[in-house]
C-alpha positions as CSV (number, residue, x, y, z in Angstrom):
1,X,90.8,54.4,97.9
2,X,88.8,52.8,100.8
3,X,87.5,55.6,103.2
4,X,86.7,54.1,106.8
5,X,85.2,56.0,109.8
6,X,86.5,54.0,112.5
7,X,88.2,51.3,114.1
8,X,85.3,48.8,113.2
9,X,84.7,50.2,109.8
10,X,87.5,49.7,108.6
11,X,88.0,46.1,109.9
12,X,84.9,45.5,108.2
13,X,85.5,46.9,104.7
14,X,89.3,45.2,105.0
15,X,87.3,41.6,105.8
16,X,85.0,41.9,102.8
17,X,87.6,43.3,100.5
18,X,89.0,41.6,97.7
19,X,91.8,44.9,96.9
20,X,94.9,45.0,98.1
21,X,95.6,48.2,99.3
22,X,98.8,50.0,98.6
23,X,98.7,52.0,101.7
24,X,97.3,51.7,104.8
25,X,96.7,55.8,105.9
26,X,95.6,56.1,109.5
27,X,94.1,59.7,111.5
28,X,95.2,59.2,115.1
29,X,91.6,59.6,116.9
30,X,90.5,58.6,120.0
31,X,93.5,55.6,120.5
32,X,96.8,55.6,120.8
33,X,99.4,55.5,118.2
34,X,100.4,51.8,119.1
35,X,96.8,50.9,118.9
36,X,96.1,52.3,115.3
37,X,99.1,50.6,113.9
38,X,97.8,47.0,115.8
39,X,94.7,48.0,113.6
40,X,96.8,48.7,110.4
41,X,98.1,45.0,111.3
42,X,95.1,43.1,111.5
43,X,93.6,45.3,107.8
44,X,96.9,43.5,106.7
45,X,96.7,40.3,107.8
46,X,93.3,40.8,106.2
47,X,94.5,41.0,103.0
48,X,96.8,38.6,103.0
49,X,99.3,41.1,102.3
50,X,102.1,42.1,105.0
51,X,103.9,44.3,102.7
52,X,101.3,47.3,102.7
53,X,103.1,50.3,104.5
54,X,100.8,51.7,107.8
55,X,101.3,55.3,107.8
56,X,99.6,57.1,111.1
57,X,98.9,61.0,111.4
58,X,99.7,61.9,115.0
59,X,97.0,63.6,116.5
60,X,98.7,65.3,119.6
61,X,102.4,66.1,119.5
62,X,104.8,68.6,121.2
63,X,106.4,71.2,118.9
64,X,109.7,68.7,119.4
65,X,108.3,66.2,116.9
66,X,106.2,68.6,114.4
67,X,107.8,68.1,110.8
68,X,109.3,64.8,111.9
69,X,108.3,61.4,110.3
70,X,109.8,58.3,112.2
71,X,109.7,54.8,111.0
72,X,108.3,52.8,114.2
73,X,108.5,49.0,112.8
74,X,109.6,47.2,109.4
75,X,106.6,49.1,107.2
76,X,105.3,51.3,109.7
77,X,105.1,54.9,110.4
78,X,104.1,58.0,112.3
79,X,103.9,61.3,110.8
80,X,103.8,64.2,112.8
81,X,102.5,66.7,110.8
82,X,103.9,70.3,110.0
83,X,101.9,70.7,106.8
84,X,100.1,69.5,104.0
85,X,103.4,69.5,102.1
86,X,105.7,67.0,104.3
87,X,102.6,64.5,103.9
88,X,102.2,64.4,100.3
89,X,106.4,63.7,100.5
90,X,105.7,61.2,103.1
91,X,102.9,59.5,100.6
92,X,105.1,59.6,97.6
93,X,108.0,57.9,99.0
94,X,105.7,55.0,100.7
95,X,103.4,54.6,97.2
96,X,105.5,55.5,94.3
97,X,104.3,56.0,91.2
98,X,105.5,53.6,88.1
């Protein structure tokens, strides 16, 4: 696990990474949604990996999306967060375990 602060941070860490990451897991701060995944793009296009599903936490939601997770692209995702519970579902279907 790679544990970024920001936008800029983590572009950093992706560049000077040798790991491929297995999941790209994104907090909504600050930005929108379609911005974090263009950042979840460019850690990917880092890596040399385009594979690596981008999972982004919604920060602000109405109570008509809470509990939902919607796929947005090919390998990309928003999760709009009910509880603890529907994430860890959310992390074991994107990064199963063999």
């Amino acid at each position: 696990m790679v544990v970024a602060f920001d936008e800029v941070d983590a572009l950093q860490r992706s560049q000077r990474s040798q790991e491929r990451y297995d999941l790209i897991l994104i907090n909504q701060v600050g930005q929108t949604i379609d911005a974090w995944i263009k950042v979840g793009w460019q850690i990917r296009q880092d890596m040399g990996f385009n594979c690596t599903p981008i999972l982004v936490m919604a920060e602000h939601y109405g109570a008509d999306l809470e509990g939902q997770d919607v796929q947005v692209g090919d390998n990309e995702y928003v999760s709009y967060l009910e509880d603890g519970q529907q994430l860890k579902v959310m992390l074991e279907r994107l990064c199963p375990v063999y």
